[in-house]
N, C-alpha and C positions, 0 to 999 in steps of 0.2 A: 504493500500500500504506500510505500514511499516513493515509489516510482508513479510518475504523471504516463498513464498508457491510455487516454484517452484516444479515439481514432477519427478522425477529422474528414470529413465528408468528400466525396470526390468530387472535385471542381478543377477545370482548364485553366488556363493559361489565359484565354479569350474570357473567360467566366468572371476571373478575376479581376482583367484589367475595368471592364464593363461594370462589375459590379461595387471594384472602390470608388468610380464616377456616381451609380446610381446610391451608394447603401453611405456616401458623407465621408470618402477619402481612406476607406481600407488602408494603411500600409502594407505594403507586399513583406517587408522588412518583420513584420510580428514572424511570421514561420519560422525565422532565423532567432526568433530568442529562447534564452533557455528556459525547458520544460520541465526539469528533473527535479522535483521536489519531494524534501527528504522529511521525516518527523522532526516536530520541533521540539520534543515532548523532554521535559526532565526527569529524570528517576531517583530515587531515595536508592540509599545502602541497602544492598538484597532484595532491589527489584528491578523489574529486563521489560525494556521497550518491544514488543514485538511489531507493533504498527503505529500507525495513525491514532488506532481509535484504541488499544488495549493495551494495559502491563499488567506481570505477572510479579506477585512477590514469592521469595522462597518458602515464606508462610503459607501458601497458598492465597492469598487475596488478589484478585480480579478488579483492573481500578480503569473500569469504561470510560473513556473520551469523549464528551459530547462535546459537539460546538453548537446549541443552540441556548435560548437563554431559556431558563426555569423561570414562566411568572404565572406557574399553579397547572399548566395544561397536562404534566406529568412526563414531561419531554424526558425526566433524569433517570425516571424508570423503566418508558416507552424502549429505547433504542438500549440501555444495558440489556434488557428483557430479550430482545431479537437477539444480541449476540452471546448473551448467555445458554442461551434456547443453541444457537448452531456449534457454541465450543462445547455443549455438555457439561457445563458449570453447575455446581450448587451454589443456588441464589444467595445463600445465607453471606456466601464469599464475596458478594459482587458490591463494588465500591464506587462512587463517583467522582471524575474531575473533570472541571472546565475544562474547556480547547483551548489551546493558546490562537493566537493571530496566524493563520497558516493560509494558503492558498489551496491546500490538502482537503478544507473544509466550507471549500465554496458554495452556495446555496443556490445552485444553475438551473434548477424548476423554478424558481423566483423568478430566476433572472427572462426564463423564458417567458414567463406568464406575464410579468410588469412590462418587458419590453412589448408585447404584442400591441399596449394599448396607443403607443406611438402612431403604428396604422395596422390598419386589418388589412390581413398578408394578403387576401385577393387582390390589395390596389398595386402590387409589385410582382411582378415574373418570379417564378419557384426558384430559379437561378440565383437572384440579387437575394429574395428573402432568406436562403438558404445561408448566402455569405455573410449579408446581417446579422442570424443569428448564431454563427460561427465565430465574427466580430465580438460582438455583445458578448458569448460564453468566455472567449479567448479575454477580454480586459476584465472581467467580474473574475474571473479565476488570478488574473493578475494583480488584480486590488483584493485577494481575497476577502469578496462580499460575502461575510457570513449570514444571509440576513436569516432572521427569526419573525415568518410572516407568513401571511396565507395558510395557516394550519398546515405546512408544508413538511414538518420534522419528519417524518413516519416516510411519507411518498418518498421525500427527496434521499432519507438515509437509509432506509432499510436496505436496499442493494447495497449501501459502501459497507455498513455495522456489519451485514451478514457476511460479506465477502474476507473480512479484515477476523471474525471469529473463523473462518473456515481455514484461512492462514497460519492460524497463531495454533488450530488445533491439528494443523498437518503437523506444524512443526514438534509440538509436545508428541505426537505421535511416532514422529522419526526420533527424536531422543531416544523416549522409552523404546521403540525398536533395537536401538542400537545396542544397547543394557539385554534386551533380550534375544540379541540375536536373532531376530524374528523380520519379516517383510514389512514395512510400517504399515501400508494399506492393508492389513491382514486386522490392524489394531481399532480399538473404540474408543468413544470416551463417552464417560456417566457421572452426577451426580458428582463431577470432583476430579473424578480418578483417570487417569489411562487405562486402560482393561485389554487383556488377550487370551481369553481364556478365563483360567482363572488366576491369570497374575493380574495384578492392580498397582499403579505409583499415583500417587496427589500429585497434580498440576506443580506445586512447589518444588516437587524433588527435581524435576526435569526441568523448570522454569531457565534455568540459567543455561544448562546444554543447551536446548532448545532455541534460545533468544541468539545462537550463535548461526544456527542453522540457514540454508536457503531454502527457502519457501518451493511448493511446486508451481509452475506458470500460469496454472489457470486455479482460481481453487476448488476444492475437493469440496462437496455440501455433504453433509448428511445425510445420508437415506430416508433416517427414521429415529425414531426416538420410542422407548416404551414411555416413558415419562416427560412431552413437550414441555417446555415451560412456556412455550407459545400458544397465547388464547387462554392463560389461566389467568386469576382475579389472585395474582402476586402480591404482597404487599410492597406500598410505594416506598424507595427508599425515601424520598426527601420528607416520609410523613415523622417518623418518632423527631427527630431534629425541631418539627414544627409544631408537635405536639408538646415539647417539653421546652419548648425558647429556646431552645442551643443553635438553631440555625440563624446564621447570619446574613443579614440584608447589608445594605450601604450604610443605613443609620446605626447599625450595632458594630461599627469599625471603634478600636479604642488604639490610641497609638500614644507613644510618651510625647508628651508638651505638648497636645492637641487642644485646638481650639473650638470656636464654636462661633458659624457665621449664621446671620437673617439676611436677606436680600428683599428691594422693592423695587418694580419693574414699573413702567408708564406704559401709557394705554397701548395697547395695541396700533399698528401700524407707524408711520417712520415718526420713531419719539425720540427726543433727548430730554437729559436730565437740564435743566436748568437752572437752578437754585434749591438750595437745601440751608435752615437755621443751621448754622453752623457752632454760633453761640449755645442754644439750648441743647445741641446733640452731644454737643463735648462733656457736658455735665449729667450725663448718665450713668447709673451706676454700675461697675464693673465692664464698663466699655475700655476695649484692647486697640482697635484701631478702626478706622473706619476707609473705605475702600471705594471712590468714585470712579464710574465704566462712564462714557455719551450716555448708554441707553440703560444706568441701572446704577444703584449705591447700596451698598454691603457693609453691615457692622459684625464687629469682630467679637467675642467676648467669652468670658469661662465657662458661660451656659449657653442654651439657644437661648432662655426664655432672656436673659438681659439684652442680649444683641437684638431680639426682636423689638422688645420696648423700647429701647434708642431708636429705632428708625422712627417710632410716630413722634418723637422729641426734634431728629432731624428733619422732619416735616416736608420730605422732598417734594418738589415742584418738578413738573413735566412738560413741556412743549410738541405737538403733531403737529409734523405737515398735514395739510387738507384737511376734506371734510372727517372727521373724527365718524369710525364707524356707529351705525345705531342699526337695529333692529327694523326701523323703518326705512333707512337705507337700502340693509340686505333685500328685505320684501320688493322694494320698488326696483331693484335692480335685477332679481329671479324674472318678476314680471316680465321686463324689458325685452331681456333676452330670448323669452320663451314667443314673445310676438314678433323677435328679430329673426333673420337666417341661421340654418342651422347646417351643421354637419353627418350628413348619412352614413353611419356607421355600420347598422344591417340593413341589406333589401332581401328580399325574397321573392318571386312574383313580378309582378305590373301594379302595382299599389294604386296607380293615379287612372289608370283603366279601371282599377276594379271597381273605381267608387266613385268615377265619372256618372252623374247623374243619378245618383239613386240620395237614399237619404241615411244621411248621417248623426251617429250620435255619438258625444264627446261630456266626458267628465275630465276637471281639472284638481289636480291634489298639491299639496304643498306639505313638506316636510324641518323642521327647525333646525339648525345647531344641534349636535351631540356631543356631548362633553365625556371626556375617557371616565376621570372620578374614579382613580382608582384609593384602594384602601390608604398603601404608600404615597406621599407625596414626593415630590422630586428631589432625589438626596445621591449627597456624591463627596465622598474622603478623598482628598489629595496630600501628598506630603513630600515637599523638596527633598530631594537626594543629592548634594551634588549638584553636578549639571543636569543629572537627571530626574525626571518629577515619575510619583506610583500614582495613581488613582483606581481610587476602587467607587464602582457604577454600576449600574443596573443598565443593559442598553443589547438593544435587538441587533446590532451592529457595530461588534468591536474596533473593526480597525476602519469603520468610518469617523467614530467616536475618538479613537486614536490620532484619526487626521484633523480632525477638527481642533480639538487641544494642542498639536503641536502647531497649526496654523493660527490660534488664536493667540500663544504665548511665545510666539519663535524660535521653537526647539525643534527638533528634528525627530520625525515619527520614531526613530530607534531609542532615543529619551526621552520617551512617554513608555513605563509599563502599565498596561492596562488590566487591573483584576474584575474582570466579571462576574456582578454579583446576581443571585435572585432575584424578581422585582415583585414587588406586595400588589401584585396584579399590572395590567399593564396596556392591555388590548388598543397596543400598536404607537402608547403614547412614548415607549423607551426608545423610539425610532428619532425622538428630539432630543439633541446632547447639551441642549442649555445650560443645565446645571453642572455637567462637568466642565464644560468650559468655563463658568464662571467659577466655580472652583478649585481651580487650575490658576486662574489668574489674582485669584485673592490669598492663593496660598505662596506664589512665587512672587507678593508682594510683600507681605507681612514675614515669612521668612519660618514659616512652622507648619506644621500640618493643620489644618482645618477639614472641617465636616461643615459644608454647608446644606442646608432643607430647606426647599419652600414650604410660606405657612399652607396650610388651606387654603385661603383667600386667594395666595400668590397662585395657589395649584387651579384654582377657578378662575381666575381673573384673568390667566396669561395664558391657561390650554389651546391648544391650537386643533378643534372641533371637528369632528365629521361634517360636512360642507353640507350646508342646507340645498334643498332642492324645491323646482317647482316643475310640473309634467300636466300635459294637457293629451288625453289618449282619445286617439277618434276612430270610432270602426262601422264598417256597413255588415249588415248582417245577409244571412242566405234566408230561403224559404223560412227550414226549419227553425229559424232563430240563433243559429249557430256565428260565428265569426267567418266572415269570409275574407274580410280585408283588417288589419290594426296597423294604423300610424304612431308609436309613441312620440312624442316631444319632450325632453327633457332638461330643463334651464338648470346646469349645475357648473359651479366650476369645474377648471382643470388642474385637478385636483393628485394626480399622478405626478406633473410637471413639477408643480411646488415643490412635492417629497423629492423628486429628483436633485432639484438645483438645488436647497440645504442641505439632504444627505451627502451630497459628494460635492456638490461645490462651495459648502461652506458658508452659502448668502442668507444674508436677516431674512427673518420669514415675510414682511413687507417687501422684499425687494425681487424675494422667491414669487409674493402674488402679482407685485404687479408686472412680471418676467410671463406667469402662466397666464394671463391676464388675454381673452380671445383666443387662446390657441386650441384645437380638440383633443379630444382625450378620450379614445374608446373606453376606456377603464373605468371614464365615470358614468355612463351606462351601463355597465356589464350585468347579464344577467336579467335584464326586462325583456321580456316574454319569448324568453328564446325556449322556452320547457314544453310549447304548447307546437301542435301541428297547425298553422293559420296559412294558408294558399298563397297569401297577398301582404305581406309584412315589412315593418320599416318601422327605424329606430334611428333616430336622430339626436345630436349631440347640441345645446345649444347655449356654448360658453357662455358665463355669467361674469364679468366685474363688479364683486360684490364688497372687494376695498378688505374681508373678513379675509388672514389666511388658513389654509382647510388643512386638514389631514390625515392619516390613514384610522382606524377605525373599525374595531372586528366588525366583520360582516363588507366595510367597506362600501359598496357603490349596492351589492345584491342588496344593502339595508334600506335601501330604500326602495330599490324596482322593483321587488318584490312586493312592496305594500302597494306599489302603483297597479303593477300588470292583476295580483290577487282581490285588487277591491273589485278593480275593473271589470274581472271576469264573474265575477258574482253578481255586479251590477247587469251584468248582459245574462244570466240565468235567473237572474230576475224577472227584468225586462221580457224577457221570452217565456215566464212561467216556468222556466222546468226547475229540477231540484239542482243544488249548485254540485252535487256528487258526479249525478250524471254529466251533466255539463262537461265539468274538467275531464270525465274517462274518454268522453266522444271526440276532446284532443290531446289525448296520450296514445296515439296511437302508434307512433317511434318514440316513446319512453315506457319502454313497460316496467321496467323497473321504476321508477314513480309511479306509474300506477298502479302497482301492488302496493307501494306502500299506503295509498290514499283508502283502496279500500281495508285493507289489515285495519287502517286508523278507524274507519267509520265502524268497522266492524267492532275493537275494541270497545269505542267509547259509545256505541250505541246510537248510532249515526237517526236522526229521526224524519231526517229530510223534509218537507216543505211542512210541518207541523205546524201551525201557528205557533208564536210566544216560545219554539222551543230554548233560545236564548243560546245553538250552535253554528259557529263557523268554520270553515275549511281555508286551508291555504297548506300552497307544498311547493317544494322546489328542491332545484341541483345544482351542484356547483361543486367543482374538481373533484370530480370523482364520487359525490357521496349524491343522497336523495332523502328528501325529507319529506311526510307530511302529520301537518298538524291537527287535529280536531279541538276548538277550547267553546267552552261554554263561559259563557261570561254575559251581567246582565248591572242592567245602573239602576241603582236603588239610593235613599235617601243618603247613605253614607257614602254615596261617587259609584265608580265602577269597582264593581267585583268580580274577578276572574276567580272560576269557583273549581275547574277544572282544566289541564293540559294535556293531551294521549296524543305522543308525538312517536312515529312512527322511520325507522330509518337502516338504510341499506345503505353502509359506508363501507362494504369488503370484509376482508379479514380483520377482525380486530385482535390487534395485538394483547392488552389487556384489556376484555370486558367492563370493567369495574371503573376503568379511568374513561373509558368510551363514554359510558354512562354519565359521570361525574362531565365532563364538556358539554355533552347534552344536556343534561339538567341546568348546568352553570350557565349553558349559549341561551335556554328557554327563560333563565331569569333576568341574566341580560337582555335579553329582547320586549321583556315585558318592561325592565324599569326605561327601557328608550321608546314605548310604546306610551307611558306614562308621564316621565320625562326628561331627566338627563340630560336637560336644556337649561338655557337661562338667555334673559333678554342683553340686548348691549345697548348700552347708555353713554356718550361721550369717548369712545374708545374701548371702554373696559366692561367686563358683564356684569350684569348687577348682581349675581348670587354671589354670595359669601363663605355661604357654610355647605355643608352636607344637607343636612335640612331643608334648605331652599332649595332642591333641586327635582324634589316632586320622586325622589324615589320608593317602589313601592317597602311596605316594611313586611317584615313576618308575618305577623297577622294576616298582610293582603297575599301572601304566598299562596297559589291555589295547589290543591290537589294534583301531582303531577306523576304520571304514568309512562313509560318510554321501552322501548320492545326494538330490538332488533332485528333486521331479515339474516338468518343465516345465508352465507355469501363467501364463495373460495375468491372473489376479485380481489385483483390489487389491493390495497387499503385505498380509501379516500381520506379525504381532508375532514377533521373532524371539529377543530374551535371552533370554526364559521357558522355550519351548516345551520344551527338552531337560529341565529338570531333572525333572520328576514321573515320566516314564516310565523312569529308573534302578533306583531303589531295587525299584519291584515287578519290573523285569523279570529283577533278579538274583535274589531271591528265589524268585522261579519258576522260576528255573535250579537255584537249589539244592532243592528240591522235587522236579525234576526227575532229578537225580544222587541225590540220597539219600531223597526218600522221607518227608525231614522239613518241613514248615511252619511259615515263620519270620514270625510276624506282629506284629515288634516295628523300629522303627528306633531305634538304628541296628542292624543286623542283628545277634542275638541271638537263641538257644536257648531264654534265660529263658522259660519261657511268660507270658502275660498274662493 
């Protein structure tokens, strides 16, 4: 596994010159650099590197390599689990560590999936997009992009984990061979041990021959196992740590002569600092230093809790260019766009034939700001060494996080080490390195280590949101009431482009929006009504300058098309009388796997179809690989909306451990409900007005409904599983309420307002 044996498509001479003109300047020159990449891995006294992703100690312990980040989806158990399963480890052995920054561990299903939304490969010759995407993998492998996104860990690693345990258990196998004199392929391994017969050696005895050995060319799998540990409901390593507080996060860093920063940030879009009481700050108590950025002021001090009360003493003052963002902005700006030109991301059919002269109907939906909110706010240890600075951060992207720090503080990526830590939840907001960067520069000021956190407030007031949407859907119907033609329209930013130009190019998030500012972005439609068979269809993209910058988001762009395409289609089995079950089966007819799960769901949860007052909706969908569908009952009574039940229904492949399958589903369903509720907040002068956790309308335990979740047994691939739950919430409560009352709610978070 240290060797780069990837194999590069076959492409001319002609193919190439052609294709660095059309795909933005190819260098012919990349083929000529080197490829050969070796583990960067450290070992402790009496333990052996065998790859990328595994070391053995003499003890016998197993200490799996992950490179992605842990923020609860069970990534640290996920992929040891796979390659425990292929070396024949006993679990009990198996230990975790971070990946260092390697190229070894690039995230190149990312790379594929994000780059697609640049343009959709139809609009380029298979030629050019081929060398594109040959491009694209060749620099992502070079800057090794680790990214931690798209519920990708499982898809993207199980091939390298399982190949790198088939390696490492050849090699224990030609050890112990050679001890027995025996043909190594004649040998097994169980539970621990090498096995031939009935001789037996532990993993440890042989660990050090072994790690000396060469590997066979291709590797050797498994046949079989009496006892998989693949598809068993294992216990999670990262749980007793978390159970008992021993696991540490970025806040739980303790270092000698460490400090303790607050930071306060100015509104959103291009601020600086402008004045701060200088007088009343200094007289704070137990204030150590204080730290002015352009766009930000940092106090220093033995606690958090003093350095944050100095800042309301420092009383900073902020100055924006322009019109300061507001809520009524954003809205007037969605509008705008959605009645401007747009760009055609899907066609399918003759769309403008189809619906030439007949009669059309059109419902328009509009979706808010979503805020990450997660438990952790944003926290980052740094501490000078030398020329060289450590930081320890939570971050879905180490060695972009890495570049960022050494570009913010003028050291050179090789003096920055980066420790990646867990994140107290995260869904996609550790993709912004804010705070390591500012703490990196406040500690290579001051001259000691610092921890700095944002408060809560700072975590609300300065998140950078899943990008509001507004979509206007028009369809002509056939005889039978069915869908014959859908136009979507969808006014959202460009929202992909943003995350590009900060994560790798380093730019303010202002200067990243107004850079994405008009340009398309298939990624920010993705997933509107591509699930359904419709003859005549088209999906359009129609950037929005909304001044807000946006950014990734579980669930992403499906979180919202999904509530578009799914209110939609029930407003049209409405409209037409029939029940909304039927409906969606009579266009699933090339997704049959969605449509088992939809009726599995109706069947569970007791599906009642056009019942008056039954107070049941449907919604279901796919995305990388997996299919969901949801049944919820839900009904609004004096005390607001009550969601009283969830039977979410789903075929994501093999699942590696059950248990944590589960645990994402559950976790995606409740996610989806509190952004179906709210997870929002207004923007006033720049900045949002929510403050706390409490302002932000999410739902609490009590409001927790009843929740039911069933798997299809399935030998596929795995799919992507953090996503899958959230998009099919929001519409399918809404349907519920439709359902009960008769009313249609075509607004998130769910709201009366009409639009």
């Amino acid at each position: 596994m240290g060797t780069d044996k990837r194999r590069l498509p076959h492409v001319s001479r002609r193919q190439i010159l052609v294709g660095a003109t059309a795909a933005g300047g190819l260098a012919i020159a990349w083929t000529l650099w080197p490829r050969d990449y070796q583990p960067n891995l450290t070992a402790a006294r009496d333990e052996h590197v065998f790859n990328a992703f595994l070391k053995i100690g003499d003890d016998g312990h197993i200490s799996a390599i992950v490179p992605q980040c842990e923020m609860g989806q069970g990534v640290t158990t996920l992929l040891p689990q796979i390659m425990a399963d292929e070396l024949g480890a006993d679990w009990r052995t198996m230990a975790v560590e971070t990946a260092p920054i390697s190229p070894l561990y690039t995230n190149t299903l990312v790379v594929d999936e994000d780059s697609a939304a640049f343009m959709p490969r139809a609009a380029v010759p298979d030629f050019v997009a081929d060398v594109r995407r040959w491009a694209r993998r060749e620099w992502a492998v070079r800057h090794a992009v680790m990214l931690t996104a798209n519920g990708s860990s499982v898809q993207m690693f199980e091939g390298p984990c399982r190949a790198a345990a088939a390696q490492a258990r050849a090699l224990l196998m030609m050890a112990a061979a050679r001890r027995w004199d025996v043909d190594w392929e004649s040998c097994d391994t169980q539970g621990g041990f090498v096995t031939h017969g009935r001789k037996k050696l532990r993993f440890g005895e042989v660990a050090a021959a072994a790690a000396l050995l060469e590997p066979p060319d291709e590797p050797v799998y498994r046949s079989s196992s009496a006892d998989p540990l693949y598809g068993k409901e294992v216990i999670r390593l990262d749980l007793p740590a978390k159970i008992d507080g021993s696991a540490n996060y970025a806040g739980d860093i303790r270092l000698p002569d460490m400090v303790f920063a607050a930071i306060r940030q100015g509104p959103l879009g291009a601020t600086r600092l402008k004045s701060i009481d200088r007088k009343a700050g200094l007289k704070s108590p137990g204030l150590l230093h204080i730290v002015e950025h352009e766009r930000w002021i940092a106090t220093v001090a033995r606690n958090w809790w003093a350095a944050n009360r100095a800042l309301d003493r420092f009383a900073p003052v902020f100055e924006t260019e322009g019109t300061p963002i507001s809520s009524d902005g954003i809205d007037k700006a969605l509008k705008t766009a959605l009645k401007g030109d747009g760009y055609r991301i899907v066609k399918q059919g003759e769309v403008a034939e189809a619906m030439e002269g007949r009669t059309k109907v059109s419902a328009h939906y509009a979706v808010a700001p979503a805020l990450h909110a997660p438990i952790e706010t944003r926290t980052a240890t740094a501490a000078p060494d030398g020329s060289r600075l450590r930081m320890w951060v939570a971050t879905q992207a180490p060695a972009q996080c890495r570049d960022a720090i050494a570009a913010a503080t003028g050291l050179s990526p090789s003096q920055v080490t980066l420790f990646p830590m867990m994140a107290g939840g995260s869904f996609d907001a550790c993709l912004d390195h804010s705070v390591a960067v500012q703490a990196a520069i406040i500690a290579l000021q001051v001259k000691r280590p610092v921890q700095l956190a944002w408060s809560r407030a700072e975590e609300i007031m300065r998140d950078i949101p899943r990008a509001p949407a507004r979509a206007k859907m028009t369809a002509t119907l056939n005889a039978a009431g069915g869908i014959d033609a859908l136009v979507a329209r969808i006014a959202v930013p460009a929202t992909n482009h943003e995350v590009r130009e900060r994560l790798f190019d380093n730019v303010a998030p202002d200067v990243a929006q107004r850079s994405a500012a008009g340009s398309v972005d298939a990624a920010a439609v993705e997933g509107a009504a591509r699930i359904y068979s419709i003859r005549h269809l088209a999906v359009d993209h129609c950037p929005a300058d909304i001044g807000l910058p946006t950014g990734r988001w579980r669930g992403n762009a499906d979180s919202y098309t999904a509530f578009f395409t799914e209110s939609f289609v029930d407003e049209m089995a409405a409209r037409a009388g029939l029940d909304a079950l039927s409906y969606r089966i009579a266009m699933l007819g090339d997704a049959p796997l969605l449509a088992r799960c939809l009726l599995t769901a109706t069947s569970l949860g007791g599906w009642e179809g056009m019942l008056s007052g039954s107070a049941q909706g449907l919604a279901c969908h796919s995305m990388r690989g997996s299919h969901i569908a949801l049944m919820a009952t839900a009904r609004l009574g004096e005390g607001g909306l009550q969601v009283e039940q969830l039977v979410a229904v789903v075929d994501a492949g093999r699942l590696v451990n059950p248990a944590i399958a589960r645990q994402q589903i559950e976790g995606g369903l409740i996610f989806g409900l509190a952004a179906a509720v709210g997870a929002t907040t207004d923007y006033r002068g720049g900045v949002a007005t929510a403050r706390k956790i409490g302002q932000l309308g999410l739902p609490r335990l009590s409001q927790s409904p009843q929740i039911l979740v069933e798997f299809l047994d399935s030998d596929r691939d795995p799919g992507s599983l953090g996503e899958i739950a959230v998009p099919v919430v929001a519409p399918a409560i809404a349907n519920a309420i439709f359902a009960a009352t008769g009313r249609r709610i075509r607004r998130l978070p769910l709201s009366a307002q009409p639009v």
